[in-house]
Short mmCIF file of the C-alpha atoms (twelve columns), coordinates in Angstrom:
data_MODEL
# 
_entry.id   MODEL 
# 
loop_
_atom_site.group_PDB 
_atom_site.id 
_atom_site.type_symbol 
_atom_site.label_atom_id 
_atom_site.label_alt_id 
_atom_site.label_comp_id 
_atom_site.label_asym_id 
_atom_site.label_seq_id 
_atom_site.Cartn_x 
_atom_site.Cartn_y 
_atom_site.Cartn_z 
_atom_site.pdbx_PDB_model_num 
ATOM 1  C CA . UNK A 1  18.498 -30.006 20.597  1 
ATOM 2  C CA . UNK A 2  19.219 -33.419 20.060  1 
ATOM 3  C CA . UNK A 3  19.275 -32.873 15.960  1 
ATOM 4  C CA . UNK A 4  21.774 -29.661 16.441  1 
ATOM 5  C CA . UNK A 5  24.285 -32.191 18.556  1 
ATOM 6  C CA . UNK A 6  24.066 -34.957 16.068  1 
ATOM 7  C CA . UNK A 7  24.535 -32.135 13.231  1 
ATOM 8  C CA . UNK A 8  27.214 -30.783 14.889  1 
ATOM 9  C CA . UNK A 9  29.111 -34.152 15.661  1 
ATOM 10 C CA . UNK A 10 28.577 -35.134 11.923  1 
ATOM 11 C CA . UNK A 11 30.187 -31.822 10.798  1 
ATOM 12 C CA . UNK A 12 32.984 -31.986 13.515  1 
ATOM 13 C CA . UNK A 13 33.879 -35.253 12.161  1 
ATOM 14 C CA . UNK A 14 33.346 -34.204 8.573   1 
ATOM 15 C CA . UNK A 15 36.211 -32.151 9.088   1 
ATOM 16 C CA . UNK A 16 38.336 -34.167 10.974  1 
ATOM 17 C CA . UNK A 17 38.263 -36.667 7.244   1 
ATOM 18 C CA . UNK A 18 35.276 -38.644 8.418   1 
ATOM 19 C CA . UNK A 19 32.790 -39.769 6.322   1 
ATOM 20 C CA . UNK A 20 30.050 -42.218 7.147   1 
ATOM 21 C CA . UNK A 21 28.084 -44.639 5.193   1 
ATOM 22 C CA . UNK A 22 28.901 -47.727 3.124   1 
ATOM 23 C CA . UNK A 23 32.060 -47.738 1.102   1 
ATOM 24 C CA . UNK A 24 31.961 -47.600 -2.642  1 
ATOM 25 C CA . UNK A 25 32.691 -50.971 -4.565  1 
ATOM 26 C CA . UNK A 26 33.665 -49.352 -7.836  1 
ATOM 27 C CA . UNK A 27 36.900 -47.563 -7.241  1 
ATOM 28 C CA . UNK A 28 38.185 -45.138 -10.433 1 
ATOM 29 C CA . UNK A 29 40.113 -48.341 -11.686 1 
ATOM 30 C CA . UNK A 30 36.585 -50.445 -11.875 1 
ATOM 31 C CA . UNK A 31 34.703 -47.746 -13.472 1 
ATOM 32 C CA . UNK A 32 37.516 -47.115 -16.252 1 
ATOM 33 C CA . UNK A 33 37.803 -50.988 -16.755 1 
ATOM 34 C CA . UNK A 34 33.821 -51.593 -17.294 1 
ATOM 35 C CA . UNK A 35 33.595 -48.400 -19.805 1 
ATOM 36 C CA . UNK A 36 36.106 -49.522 -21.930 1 
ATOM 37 C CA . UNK A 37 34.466 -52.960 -21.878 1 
ATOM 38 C CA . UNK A 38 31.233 -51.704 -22.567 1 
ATOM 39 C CA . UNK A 39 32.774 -49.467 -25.485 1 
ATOM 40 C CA . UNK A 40 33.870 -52.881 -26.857 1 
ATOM 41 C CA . UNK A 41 29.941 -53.499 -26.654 1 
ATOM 42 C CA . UNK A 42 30.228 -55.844 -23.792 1 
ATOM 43 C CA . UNK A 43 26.842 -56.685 -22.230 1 
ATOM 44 C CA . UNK A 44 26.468 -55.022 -18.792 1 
ATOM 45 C CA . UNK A 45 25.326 -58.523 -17.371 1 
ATOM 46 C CA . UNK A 46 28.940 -60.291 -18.542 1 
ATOM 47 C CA . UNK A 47 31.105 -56.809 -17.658 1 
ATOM 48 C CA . UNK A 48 28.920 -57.534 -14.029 1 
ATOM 49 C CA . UNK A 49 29.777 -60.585 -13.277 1 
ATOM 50 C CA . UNK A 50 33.394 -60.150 -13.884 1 
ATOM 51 C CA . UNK A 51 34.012 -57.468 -11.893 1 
ATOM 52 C CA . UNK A 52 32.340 -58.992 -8.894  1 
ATOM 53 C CA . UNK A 53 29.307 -56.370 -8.691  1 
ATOM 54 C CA . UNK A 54 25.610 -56.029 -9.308  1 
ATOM 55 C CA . UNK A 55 24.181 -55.188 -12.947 1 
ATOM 56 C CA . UNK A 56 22.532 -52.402 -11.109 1 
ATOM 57 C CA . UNK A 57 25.725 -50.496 -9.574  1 
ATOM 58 C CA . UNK A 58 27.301 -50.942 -13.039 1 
ATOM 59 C CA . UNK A 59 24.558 -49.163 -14.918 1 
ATOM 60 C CA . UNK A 60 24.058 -46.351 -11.908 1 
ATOM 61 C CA . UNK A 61 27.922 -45.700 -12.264 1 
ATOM 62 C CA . UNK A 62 28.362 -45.626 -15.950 1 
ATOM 63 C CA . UNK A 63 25.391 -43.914 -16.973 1 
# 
């Protein structure tokens, strides 16, 4: 009963425009930005540090 209510709040809230979680650091600007750079054959590591994030969310974002 207790996992139907929580469903059910999630979904209610879903639909209201809720979403939970942690929000995203790269944004559509970001991710355009850090391709383009690594098209220029940037290293990940340098294209990282410049945009403020982790080598890790770069390389789960662009592929």
């Amino acid at each position: 009963m207790v996992v139907e209510r929580t469903r059910a709040g999630l979904d209610a809230a879903k639909a209201q425009g809720c979403t939970g979680g942690r929000p995203t650091v790269i944004t559509e600007d970001v991710l355009t930005v850090a391709k383009a750079r690594r098209g220029k054959g940037e290293s990940v590591t340098a294209i990282a540090e410049a945009l403020g994030v982790s080598r890790a969310t770069l390389y789960r974002h662009i592929g």
